[in-house]
C-alpha positions as CSV (number, residue, x, y, z in Angstrom):
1,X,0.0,0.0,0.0
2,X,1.8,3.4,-1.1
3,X,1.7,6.2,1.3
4,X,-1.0,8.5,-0.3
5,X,-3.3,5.6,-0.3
6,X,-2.8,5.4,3.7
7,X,-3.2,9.0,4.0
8,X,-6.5,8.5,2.4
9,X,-7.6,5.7,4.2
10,X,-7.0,7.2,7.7
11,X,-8.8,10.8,6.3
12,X,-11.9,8.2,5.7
13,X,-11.5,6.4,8.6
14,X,-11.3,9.8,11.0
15,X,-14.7,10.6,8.8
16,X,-16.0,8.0,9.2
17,X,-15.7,8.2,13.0
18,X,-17.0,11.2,13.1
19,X,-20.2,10.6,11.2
20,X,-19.2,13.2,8.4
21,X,-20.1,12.3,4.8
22,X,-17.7,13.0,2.2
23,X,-19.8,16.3,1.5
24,X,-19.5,17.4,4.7
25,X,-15.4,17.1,4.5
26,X,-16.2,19.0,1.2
27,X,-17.9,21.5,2.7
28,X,-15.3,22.4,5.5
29,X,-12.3,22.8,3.3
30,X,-13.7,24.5,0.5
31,X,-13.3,21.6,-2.5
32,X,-15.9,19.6,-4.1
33,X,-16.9,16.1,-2.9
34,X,-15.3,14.5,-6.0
35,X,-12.0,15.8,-4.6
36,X,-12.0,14.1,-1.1
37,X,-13.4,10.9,-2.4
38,X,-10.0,11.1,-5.1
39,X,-7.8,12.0,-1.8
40,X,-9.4,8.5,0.1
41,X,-8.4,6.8,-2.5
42,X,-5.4,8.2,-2.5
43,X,-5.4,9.5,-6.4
44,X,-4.7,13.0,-4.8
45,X,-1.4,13.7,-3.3
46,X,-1.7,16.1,-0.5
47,X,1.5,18.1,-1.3
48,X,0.5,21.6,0.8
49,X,0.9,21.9,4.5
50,X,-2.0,24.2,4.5
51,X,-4.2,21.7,2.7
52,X,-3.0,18.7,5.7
53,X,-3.5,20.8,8.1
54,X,-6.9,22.0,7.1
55,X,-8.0,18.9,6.8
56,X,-6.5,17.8,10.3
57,X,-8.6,20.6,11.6
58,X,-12.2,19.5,10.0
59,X,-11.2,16.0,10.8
60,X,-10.7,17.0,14.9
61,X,-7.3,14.8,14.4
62,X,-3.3,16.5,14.6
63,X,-2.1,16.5,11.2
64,X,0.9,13.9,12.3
65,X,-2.4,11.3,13.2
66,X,-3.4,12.2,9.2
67,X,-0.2,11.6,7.2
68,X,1.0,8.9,10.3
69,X,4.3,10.7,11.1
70,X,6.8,9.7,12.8
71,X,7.8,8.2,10.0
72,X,9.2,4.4,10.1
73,X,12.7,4.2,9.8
74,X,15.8,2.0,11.7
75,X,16.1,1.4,14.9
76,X,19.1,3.8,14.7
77,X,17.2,6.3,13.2
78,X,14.6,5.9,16.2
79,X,16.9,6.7,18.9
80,X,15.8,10.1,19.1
81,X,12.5,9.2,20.8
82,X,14.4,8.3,23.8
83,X,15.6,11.1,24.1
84,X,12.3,12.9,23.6
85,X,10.7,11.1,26.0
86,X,13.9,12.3,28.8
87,X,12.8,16.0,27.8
88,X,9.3,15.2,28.5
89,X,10.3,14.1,31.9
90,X,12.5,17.2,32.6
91,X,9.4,20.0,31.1
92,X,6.5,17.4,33.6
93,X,8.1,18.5,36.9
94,X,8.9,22.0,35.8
95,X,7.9,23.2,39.0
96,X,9.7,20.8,41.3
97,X,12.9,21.0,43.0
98,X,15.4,20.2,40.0
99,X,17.5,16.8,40.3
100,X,20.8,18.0,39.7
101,X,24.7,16.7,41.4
102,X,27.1,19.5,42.2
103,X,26.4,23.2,41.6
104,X,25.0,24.3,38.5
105,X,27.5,26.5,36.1
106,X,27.3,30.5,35.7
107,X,24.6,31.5,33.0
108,X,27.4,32.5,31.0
109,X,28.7,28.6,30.8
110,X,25.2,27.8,29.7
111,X,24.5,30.4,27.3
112,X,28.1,29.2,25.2
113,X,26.2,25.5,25.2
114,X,23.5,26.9,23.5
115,X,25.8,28.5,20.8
116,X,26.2,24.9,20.1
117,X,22.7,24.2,19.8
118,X,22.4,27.3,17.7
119,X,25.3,25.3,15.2
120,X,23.6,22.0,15.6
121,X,19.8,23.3,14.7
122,X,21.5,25.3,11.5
123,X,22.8,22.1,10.0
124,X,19.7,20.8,10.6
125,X,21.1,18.1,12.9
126,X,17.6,17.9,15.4
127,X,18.0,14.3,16.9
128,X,21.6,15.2,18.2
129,X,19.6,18.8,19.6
130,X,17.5,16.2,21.5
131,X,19.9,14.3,23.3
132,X,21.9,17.2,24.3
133,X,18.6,18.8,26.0
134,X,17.7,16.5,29.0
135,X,20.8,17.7,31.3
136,X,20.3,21.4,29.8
137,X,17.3,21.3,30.7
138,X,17.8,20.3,34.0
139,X,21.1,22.2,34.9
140,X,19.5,25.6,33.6
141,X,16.2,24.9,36.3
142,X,19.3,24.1,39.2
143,X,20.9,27.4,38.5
144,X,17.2,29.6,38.9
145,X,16.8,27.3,41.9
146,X,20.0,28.0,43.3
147,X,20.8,31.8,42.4
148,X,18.8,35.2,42.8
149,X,18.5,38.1,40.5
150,X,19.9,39.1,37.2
151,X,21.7,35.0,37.6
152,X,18.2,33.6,37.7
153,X,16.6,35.5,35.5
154,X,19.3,34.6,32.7
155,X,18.4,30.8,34.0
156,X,15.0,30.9,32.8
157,X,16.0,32.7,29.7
158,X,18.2,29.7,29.1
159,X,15.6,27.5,29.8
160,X,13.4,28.9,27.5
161,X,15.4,28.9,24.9
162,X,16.6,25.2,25.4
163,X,12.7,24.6,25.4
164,X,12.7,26.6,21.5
165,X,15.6,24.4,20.1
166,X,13.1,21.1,21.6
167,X,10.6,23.0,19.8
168,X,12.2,23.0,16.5
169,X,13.5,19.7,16.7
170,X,10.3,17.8,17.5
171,X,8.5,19.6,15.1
172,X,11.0,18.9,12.5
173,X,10.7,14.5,13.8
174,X,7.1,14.5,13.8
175,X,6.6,14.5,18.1
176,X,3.3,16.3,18.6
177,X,3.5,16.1,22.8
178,X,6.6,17.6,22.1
179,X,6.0,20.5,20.6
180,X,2.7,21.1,22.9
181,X,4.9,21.1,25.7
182,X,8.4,22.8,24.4
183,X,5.7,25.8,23.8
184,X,3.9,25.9,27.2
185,X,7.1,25.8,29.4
186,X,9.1,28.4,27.0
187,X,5.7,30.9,27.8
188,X,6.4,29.9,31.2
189,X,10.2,30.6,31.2
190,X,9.6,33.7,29.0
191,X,7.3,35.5,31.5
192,X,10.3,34.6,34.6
193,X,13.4,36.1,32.1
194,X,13.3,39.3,32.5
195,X,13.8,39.8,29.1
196,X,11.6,41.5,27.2
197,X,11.5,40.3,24.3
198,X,11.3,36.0,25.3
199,X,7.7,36.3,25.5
200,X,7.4,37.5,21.8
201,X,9.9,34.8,21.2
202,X,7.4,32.6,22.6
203,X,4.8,33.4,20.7
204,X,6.5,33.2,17.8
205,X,6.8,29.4,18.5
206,X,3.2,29.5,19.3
207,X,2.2,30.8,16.1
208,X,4.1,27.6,14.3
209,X,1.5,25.3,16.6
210,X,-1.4,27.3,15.0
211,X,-0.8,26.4,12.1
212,X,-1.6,22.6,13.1
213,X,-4.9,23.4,13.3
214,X,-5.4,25.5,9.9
215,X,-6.3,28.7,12.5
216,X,-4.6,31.1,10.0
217,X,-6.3,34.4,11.0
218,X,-5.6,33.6,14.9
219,X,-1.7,33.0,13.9
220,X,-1.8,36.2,12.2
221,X,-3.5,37.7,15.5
222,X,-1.3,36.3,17.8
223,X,1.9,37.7,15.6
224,X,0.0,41.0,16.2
225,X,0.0,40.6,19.9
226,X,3.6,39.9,20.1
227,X,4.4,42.6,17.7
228,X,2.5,45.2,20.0
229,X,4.8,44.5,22.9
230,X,8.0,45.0,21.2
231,X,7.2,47.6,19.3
232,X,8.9,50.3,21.5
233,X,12.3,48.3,21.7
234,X,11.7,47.9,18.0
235,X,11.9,51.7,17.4
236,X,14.3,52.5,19.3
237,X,16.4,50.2,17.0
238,X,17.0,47.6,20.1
239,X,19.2,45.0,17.2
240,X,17.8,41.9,19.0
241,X,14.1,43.6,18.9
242,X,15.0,44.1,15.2
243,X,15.4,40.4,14.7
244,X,12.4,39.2,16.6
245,X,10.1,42.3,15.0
246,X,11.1,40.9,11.6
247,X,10.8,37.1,12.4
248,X,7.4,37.3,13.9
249,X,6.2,39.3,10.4
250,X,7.8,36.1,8.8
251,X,5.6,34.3,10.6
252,X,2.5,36.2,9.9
253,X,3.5,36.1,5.9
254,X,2.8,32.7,5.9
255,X,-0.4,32.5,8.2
256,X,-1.4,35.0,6.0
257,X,-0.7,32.9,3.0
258,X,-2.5,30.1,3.9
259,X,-5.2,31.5,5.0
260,X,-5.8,33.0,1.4
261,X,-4.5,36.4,2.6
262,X,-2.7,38.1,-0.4
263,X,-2.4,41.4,0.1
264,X,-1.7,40.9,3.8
265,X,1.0,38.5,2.9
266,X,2.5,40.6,0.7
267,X,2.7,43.5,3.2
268,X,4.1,41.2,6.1
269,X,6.9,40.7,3.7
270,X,7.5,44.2,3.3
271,X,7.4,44.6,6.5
272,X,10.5,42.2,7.4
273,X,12.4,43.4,4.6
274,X,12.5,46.5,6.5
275,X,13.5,45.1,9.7
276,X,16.0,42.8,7.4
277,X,17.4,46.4,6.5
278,X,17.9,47.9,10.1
279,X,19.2,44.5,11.7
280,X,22.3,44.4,8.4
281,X,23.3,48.2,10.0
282,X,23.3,46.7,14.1
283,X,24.1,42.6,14.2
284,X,24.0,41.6,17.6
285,X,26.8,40.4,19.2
286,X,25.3,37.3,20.4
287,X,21.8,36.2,19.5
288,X,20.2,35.2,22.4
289,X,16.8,34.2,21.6
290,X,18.4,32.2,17.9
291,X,16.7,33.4,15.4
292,X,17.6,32.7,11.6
293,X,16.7,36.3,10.2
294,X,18.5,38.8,7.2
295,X,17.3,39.9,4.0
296,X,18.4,36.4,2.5
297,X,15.7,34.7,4.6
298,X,13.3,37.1,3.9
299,X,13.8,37.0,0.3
300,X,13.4,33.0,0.5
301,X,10.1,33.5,2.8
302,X,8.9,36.0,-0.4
303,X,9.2,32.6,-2.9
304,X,7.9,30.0,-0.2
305,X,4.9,32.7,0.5
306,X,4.2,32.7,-3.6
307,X,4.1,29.3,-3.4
308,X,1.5,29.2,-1.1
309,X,-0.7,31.1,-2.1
310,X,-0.6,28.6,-5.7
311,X,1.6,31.4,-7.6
312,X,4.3,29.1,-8.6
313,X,5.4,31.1,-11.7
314,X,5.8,34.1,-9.4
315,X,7.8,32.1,-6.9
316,X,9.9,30.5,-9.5
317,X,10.4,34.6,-11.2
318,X,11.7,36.0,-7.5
319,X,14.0,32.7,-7.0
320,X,16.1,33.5,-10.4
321,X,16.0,37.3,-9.5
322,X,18.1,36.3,-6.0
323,X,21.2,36.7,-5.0
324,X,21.9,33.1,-4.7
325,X,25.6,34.1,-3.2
326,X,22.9,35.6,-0.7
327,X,21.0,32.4,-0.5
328,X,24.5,30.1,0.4
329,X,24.9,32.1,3.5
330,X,22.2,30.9,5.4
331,X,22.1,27.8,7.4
332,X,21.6,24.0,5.9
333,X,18.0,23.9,7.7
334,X,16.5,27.0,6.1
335,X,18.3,26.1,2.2
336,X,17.1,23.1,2.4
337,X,13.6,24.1,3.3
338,X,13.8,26.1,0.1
339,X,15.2,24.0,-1.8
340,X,12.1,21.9,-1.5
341,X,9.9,25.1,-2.0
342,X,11.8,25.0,-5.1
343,X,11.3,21.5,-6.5
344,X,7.8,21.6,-5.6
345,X,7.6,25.4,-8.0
346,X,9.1,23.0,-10.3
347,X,6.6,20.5,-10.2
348,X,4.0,22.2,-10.6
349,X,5.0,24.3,-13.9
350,X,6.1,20.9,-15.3
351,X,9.3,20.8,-14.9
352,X,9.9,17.1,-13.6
353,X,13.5,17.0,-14.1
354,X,14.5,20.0,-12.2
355,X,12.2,19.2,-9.7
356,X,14.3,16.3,-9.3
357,X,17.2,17.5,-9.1
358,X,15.9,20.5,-6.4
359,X,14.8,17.5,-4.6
360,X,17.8,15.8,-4.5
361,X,19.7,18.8,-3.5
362,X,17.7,19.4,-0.3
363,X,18.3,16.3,0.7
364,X,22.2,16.2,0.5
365,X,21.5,19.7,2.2
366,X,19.9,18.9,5.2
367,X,19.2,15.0,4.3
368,X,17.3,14.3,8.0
369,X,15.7,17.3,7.7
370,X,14.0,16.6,3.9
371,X,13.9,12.9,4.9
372,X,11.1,13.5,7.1
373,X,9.4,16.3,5.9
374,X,5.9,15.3,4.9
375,X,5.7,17.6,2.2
376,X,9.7,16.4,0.4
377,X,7.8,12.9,0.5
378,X,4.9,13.9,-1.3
379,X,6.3,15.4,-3.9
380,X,9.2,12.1,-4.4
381,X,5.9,10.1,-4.6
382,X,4.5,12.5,-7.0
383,X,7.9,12.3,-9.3
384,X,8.0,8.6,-8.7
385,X,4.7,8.3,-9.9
386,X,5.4,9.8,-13.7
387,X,9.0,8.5,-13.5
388,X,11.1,7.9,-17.0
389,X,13.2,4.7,-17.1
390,X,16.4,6.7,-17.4
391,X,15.4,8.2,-13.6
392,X,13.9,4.5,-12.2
393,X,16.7,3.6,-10.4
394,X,17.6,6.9,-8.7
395,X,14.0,7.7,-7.7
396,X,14.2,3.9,-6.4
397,X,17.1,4.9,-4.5
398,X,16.1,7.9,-2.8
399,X,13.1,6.0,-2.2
400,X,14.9,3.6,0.0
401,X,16.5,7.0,1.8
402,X,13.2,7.8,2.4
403,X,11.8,4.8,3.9
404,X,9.0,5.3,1.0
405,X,7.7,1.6,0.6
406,X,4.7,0.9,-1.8
């Protein structure tokens, strides 16, 4: 049984237990009867994050429940569970004395391990994130139980930023529980930092959980809160403000997008390009709160937003007007996420071959990353699916990468 087959079978069996008729799913999403019954028998492939997720949302099931994600892979390739399962240990008891030997290091010891972190999520490397965050975790909640002041403060700021890499991780590995929970206790940490601008930071990650649910105008609300309660520190040119300002319009682009927003999409673009341009006059000596944010990534966000919003030949127009020198700057994580955006433009003009190849390169970019990405997986099948004997044997082979069994 191939994998958009399964998807369909699971969309009509969460239908079915739900009482809803095939109209009815019709109905909530916007499409015509004769396009669910093609997705349940999995003629359709569901190659849009928006279009999952929406149909998550009408279904009352997480999106990971629809497309059955975690993937299966080795039991080497599994190990990372284990350690998600430590983290959810460490974020249950939150609020009880930590379990810690010795004394816990300065602030400033913890902060350099999150620089690491910082290196690990930009090559996209999220299992080894996971095992290092247990004993962060845990030695960042000893040092706001044993210190006062400015020292504790900085604790919780560590904390909830150890929570944000968790958060990134698991949503990257397909663990909804932990990305539920990596959210709540960063809020928590956030609101104990004294920093001012963690709680936006928060909410930033808050607005990527909205998105599970297809609740595009609340994302774009939410973005709006957060925006509102940096705004001062944004105009006084704070450079970490800057980055945050610009990152949560990111973030609003896309809500925007999905939710059939043009215009507003459009104008949250502009928006960050600004904030691109005052944050390339002030970088930040060290960037706390580790976010990816320049003019390169907004100009990548302007092609994935096209994309969206079904504008492929747009995308596909602003991607060969780049700066690609631009483009190789930024981490493995965020090129390979384009590089997908790319094969999928691809795609969709026709362009098989090149969509290929944009696949391919993702995946030797940020290979775990790609490897389980719902939407990289779709679009192999979709390739697979109209394959030429001269490209059998490498589609077979990244097939077997994939863990893409028919």
């Amino acid at each position: 049984m191939n994998e958009a087959l399964s998807i369909g079978q699971r969309m009509r069996a969460a239908r079915l237990r739900l009482g809803l008729t095939q109209a009815d799913v019709a109905a909530g999403l916007g499409y015509t009867q004769g396009w669910v019954s093609k997705v349940e028998q999995g003629l359709i492939e569901l190659d849009r994050t928006s279009v999952i997720n929406a149909i998550a949302g009408v279904l009352h099931i997480h999106p990971n429940e629809l497309i059955d994600r975690p993937y299966d892979g080795t039991p080497a390739a599994n190990q990372w569970q284990v350690s998600a399962a430590s983290i959810i240990r460490e974020l249950r008891r939150y609020d009880l004395a930590p379990v810690f030997d010795g004394p816990p290091r300065s602030a400033q010891a913890l902060w350099a391990q999150t620089a690491r972190l910082h290196e690990l999520r930009d090559n996209a490397q999220n299992t080894r994130i996971l095992t290092a965050l247990p004993d962060l975790l845990r030695e960042a909640r000893a040092l706001a139980e044993a210190s006062s002041g400015h020292e504790r403060e900085e604790a919780y700021a560590i904390y909830a930023i150890a929570c944000k890499f968790g958060h990134t991780a698991s949503h990257a590995l397909g663990h909804p529980e932990l990305v539920a929970m990596t959210c709540e206790r960063a809020a928590w940490a956030a609101e104990r930092s004294g920093d001012l601008l963690m709680p936006a930071v928060a909410d930033w990650m808050r607005v990527w959980d909205m998105w599970a649910t297809a609740d595009w105008a609340d994302a774009v609300a939410l973005s709006d809160k957060a925006l509102l309660t940096i705004e001062p520190e944004y105009r006084r040119g704070d450079p970490l403000a800057v980055r945050v300002w610009g990152a949560l319009h990111l973030r609003a682009a896309v809500s925007a997008a999905r939710g059939a927003r043009e215009a507003e999409a459009r104008h949250r673009i502009a928006q960050a390009r600004e904030a691109a341009d005052l944050a390339a006059r002030h970088t930040p000596r060290f960037d706390r709160h580790s976010l990816t944010f320049s003019a390169a990534n907004v100009a990548i966000h302007g092609v994935s937003v096209e994309l969206e919003m079904s504008h492929q030949d747009e995308a596909l127009r602003q991607h060969e007007q780049m700066d690609t020198s631009a483009v190789r700057t930024l981490p493995k994580s965020r090129r390979g996420h384009y590089q997908l955006d790319l094969a999928r433009a691809y795609l969709w003009t026709g362009q098989r071959a090149r969509a290929l190849r944009e696949l391919e390169k993702a995946e030797a970019t940020a290979p775990q990353l790609i490897r389980n990405h719902p939407i990289a997986r779709a679009t192999l099948r979709t390739i697979r699916n109209s394959e030429r004997p001269s490209t059998s044997e490498q589609l077979r082979r990244m097939s077997d990468r994939f863990h893409l069994h028919d």
